[in-house]
ZAMARGU-4260 file (C-alpha; in steps of 0.2 Angstrom, whole numbers, plus 5000, padded with zeros to 4 digits):
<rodrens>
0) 5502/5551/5341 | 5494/5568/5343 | 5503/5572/5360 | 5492/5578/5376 | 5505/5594/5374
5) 5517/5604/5365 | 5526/5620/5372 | 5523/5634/5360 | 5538/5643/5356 | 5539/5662/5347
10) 5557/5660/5339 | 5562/5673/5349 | 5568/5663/5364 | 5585/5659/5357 | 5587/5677/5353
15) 5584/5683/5370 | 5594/5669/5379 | 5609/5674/5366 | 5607/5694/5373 | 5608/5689/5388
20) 5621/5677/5384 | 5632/5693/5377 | 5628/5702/5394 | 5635/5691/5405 | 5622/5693/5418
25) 5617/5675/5420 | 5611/5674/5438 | 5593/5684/5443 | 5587/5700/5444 | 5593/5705/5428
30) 5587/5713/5413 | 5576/5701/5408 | 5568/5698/5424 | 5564/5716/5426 | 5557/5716/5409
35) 5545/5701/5414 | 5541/5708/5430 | 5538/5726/5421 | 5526/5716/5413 | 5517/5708/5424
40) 5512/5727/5432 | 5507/5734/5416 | 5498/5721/5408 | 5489/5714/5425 | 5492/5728/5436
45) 5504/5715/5450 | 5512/5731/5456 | 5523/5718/5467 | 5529/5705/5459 | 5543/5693/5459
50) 5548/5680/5445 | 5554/5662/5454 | 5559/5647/5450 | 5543/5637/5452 | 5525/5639/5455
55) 5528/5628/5469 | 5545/5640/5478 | 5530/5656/5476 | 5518/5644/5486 | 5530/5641/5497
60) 5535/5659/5499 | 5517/5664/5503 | 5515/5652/5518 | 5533/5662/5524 | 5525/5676/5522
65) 5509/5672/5532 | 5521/5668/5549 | 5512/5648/5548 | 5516/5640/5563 | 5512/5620/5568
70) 5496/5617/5572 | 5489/5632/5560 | 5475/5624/5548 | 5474/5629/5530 | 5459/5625/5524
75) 5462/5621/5502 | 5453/5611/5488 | 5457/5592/5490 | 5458/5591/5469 | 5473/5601/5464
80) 5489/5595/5464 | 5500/5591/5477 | 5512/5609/5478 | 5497/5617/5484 | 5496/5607/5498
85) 5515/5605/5502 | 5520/5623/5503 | 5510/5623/5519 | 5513/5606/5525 | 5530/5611/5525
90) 5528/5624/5538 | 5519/5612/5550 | 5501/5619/5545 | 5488/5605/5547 | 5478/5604/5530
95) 5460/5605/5529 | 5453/5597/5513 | 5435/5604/5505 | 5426/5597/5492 | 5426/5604/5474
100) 5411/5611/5466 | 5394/5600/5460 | 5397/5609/5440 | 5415/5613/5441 | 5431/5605/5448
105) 5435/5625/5460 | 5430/5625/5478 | 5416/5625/5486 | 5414/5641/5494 | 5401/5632/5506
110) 5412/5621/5510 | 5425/5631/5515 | 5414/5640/5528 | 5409/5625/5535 | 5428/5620/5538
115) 5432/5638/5548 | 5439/5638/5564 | 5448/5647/5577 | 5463/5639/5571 | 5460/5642/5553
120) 5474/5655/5545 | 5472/5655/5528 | 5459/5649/5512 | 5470/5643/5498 | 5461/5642/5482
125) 5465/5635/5465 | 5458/5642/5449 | 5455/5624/5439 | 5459/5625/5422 | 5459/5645/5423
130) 5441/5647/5425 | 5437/5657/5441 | 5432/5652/5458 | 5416/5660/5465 | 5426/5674/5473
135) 5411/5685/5475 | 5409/5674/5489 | 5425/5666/5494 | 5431/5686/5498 | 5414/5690/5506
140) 5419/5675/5517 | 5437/5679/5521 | 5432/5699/5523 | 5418/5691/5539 | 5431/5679/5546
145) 5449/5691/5544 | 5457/5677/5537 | 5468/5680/5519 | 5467/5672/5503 | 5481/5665/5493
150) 5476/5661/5476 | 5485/5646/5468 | 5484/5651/5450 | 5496/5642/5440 | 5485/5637/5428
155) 5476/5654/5428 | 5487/5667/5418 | 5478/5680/5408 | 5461/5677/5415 | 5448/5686/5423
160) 5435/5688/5437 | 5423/5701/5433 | 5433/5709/5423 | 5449/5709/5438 | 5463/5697/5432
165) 5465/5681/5443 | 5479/5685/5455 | 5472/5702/5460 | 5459/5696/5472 | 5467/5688/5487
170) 5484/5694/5498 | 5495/5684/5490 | 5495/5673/5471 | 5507/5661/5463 | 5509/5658/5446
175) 5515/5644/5434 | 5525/5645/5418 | 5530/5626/5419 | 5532/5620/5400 | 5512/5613/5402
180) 5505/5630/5406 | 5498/5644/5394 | 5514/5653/5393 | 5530/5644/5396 | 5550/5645/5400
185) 5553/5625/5406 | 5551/5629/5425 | 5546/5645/5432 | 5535/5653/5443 | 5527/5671/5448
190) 5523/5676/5467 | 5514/5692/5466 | 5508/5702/5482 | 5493/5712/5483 | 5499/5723/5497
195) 5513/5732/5500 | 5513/5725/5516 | 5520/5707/5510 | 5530/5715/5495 | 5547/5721/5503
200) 5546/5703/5515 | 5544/5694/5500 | 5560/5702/5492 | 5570/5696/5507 | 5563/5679/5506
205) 5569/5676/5489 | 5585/5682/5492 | 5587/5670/5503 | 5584/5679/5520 | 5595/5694/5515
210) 5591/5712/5511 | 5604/5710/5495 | 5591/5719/5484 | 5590/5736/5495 | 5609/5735/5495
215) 5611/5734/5477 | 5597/5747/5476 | 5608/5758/5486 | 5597/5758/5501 | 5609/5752/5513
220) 5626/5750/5513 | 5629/5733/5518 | 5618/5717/5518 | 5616/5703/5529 | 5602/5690/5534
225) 5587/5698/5539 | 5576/5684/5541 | 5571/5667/5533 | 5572/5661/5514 | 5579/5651/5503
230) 5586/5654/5483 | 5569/5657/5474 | 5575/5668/5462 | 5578/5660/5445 | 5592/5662/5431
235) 5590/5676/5419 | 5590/5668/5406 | 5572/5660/5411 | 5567/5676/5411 | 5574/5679/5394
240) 5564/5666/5388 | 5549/5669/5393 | 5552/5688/5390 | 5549/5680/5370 | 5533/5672/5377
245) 5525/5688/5385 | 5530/5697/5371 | 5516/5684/5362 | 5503/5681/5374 | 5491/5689/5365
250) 5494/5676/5348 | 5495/5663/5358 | 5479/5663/5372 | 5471/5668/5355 | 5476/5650/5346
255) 5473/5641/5364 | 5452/5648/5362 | 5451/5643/5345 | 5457/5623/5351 | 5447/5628/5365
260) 5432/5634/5357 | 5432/5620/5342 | 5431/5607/5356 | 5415/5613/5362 | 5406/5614/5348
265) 5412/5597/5343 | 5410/5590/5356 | 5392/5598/5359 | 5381/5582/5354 | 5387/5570/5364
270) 5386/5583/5380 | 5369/5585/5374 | 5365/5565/5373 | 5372/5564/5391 | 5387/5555/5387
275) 5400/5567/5398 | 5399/5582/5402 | 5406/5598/5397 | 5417/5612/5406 | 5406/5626/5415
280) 5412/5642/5412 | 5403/5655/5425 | 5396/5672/5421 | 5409/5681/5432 | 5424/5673/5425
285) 5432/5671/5409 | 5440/5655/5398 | 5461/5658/5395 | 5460/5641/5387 | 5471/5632/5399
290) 5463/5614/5398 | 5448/5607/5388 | 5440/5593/5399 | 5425/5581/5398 | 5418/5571/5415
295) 5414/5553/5410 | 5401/5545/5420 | 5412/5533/5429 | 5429/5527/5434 | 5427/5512/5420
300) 5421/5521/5405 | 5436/5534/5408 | 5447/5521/5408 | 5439/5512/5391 | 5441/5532/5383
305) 5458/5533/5389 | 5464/5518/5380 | 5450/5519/5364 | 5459/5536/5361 | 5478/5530/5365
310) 5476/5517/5351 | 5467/5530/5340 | 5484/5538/5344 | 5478/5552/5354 | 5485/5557/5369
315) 5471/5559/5384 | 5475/5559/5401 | 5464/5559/5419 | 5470/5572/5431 | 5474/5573/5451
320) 5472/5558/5463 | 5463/5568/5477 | 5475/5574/5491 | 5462/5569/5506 | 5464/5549/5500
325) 5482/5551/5496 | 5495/5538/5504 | 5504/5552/5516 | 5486/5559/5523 | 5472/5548/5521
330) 5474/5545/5540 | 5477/5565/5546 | 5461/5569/5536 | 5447/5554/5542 | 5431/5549/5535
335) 5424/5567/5530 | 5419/5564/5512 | 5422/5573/5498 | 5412/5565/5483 | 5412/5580/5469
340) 5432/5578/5473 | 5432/5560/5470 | 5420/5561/5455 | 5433/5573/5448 | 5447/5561/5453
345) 5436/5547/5446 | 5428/5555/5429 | 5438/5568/5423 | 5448/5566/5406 | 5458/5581/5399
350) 5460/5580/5378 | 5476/5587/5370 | 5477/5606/5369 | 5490/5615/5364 | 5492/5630/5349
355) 5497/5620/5335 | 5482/5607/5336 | 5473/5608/5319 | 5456/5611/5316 | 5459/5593/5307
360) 5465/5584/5319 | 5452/5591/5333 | 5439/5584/5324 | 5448/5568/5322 | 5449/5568/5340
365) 5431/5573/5340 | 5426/5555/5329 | 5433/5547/5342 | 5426/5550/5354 | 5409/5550/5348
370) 5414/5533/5338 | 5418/5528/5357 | 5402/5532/5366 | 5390/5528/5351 | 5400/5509/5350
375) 5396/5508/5369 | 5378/5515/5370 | 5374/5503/5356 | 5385/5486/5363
</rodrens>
């Protein structure tokens, strides 16, 4: 079975979970976190950034840091995953679902314009398969209407809106390094905080509500709860691993294009012969790689490729249930429809893509699927 995916490891990660091992310094905030987050400002330019345990706790420590309170709306895509709806969920903000894009599975930027109230506090966004939103125009929108942006961009590391990397653009990001991501270390996450505003607030949060960092930091000589948080700080011997991940992450997004790449040109015909459809990359953003996906033309046919490729022994999988017609709040949301959402819900199948894939194998895959579609057009 070629597997959907395989974290990529450096040989390096064992070495750096031993030095921190010897150190003795197990718990957070320790050399290797401050190596990541060293990083992260040098390479991206997140002057304020925090490493967490989850992409989820760095979602959930923006909507802290935007004071949310019940009855707030939130206006997010519907097709994303469900973290980027129950970070504010949690704080009692009502959720307001647009549809995704007619070419691509981001946002609709229309959408979101139309959904605006009084009421609405924040525009959530998720960059879907770390291909760019439209933020010429969601920004232009959030500048008119003063309310802030959080990007969710778990799936978005090392990518790029003209020429800014994705994370940059709105008040607060989050990022993933869950072992299906780009760059990996299990489960972990990045919050990053685009003004220094949020920054010192968001230190607080993560250490659970106290000012421990200043303390230790020698900027006051005693520290207490200060506010609300929770542990969002993860071990540093996360941070060791995917130290050995950063250190790589040019080798690696470079092996993630050539899957990436090989699919589309593989896979070009039967795009061209109107069998599925291919992803859009726009001319503002940039491809880091993160998923190769086709759009079937119905709910049946992705189910019949699905199980064509499992018994070809590939591993092919569909991709979010839309949150507006979940079990928990189909109700809260109503009838609006949402139907580039659902299409996505209904059509979308994502192909294995991971560094080791071999040019053999990917057009092995590539057979497939055209031994699939040509079977059907001709039955």
């Amino acid at each position: 079975m070629i597997p959907f995916n395989r974290p990529f490891l450096t040989g390096n990660e064992g070495v750096n979970i031993n030095a921190s091992l010897a150190s003795r310094k197990l718990s957070g905030d320790g050399e290797f976190t401050k190596k990541c987050q060293a990083f992260f400002a040098s390479k991206f330019g997140f002057q304020h950034n925090l490493l967490t345990t989850s992409c989820t706790d760095a979602l959930e420590m923006c909507a802290i840091l935007l004071n949310l309170q019940p009855g707030d709306e939130v206006i997010l895509p519907s097709f994303t995953f469900v973290s980027t709806a129950n970070a504010f969920a949690l704080r009692g903000a009502r959720l307001v679902f647009a549809d995704s894009q007619a070419d691509n599975p981001n946002i609709d930027p229309a959408d979101i314009e139309r959904l605006i109230t009084p009421r609405t506090k924040a525009i959530v966004l998720v960059h879907y398969a770390g291909v760019a939103c439209d933020m010429d125009r969601i920004l232009e929108i959030s500048n008119h209407y003063k309310i802030p942006v959080v990007e969710d961009a778990a799936q978005a590391i090392a990518s790029f809106h003209r020429g800014r990397p994705l994370g940059s653009l709105g008040a607060l990001s989050a990022f993933s390094f869950h072992e299906t991501k780009n760059i990996v270390c299990g489960e972990g996450g990045l919050l990053v905080a685009n003004s220094a505003d949020f920054a010192h607030r968001a230190e607080i949060i993560r250490e659970k509500g106290t000012n421990r960092s200043s303390f230790f930091r020698g900027e006051v000589d005693k520290y207490g709860w200060v506010d609300i948080g929770s542990s969002f700080l993860p071990s540093d011997m996360l941070a060791a691993f995917l130290f050995a991940q950063l250190e790589s992450i040019e080798e690696i997004q470079a092996e993630r294009v050539r899957v990436w790449e090989q699919y589309a040109t593989l896979l070009a015909e039967g795009a061209q012969r109107g069998w599925y459809s291919l992803p859009v990359v726009p001319d503002y953003a940039t491809n880091n790689a993160h998923m190769f996906y086709l759009v079937c033309r119905n709910l049946d046919e992705r189910t019949r490729l699905i199980a064509h490729l499992k018994n070809a022994g590939i591993h092919a999988v569909f991709h979010y249930i839309s949150l507006h017609s979940s079990p928990y709040y189909a109700a809260e949301h109503g009838s609006r429809a949402l139907p580039n959402s659902d299409r996505y819900t209904d059509c979308l199948v994502r192909l294995p893509l991971f560094p080791e894939l071999t040019n053999e194998q990917l057009k092995f895959i590539a057979s497939e699927i055209h031994s699939f579609y040509a079977g059907s057009c001709n039955s």
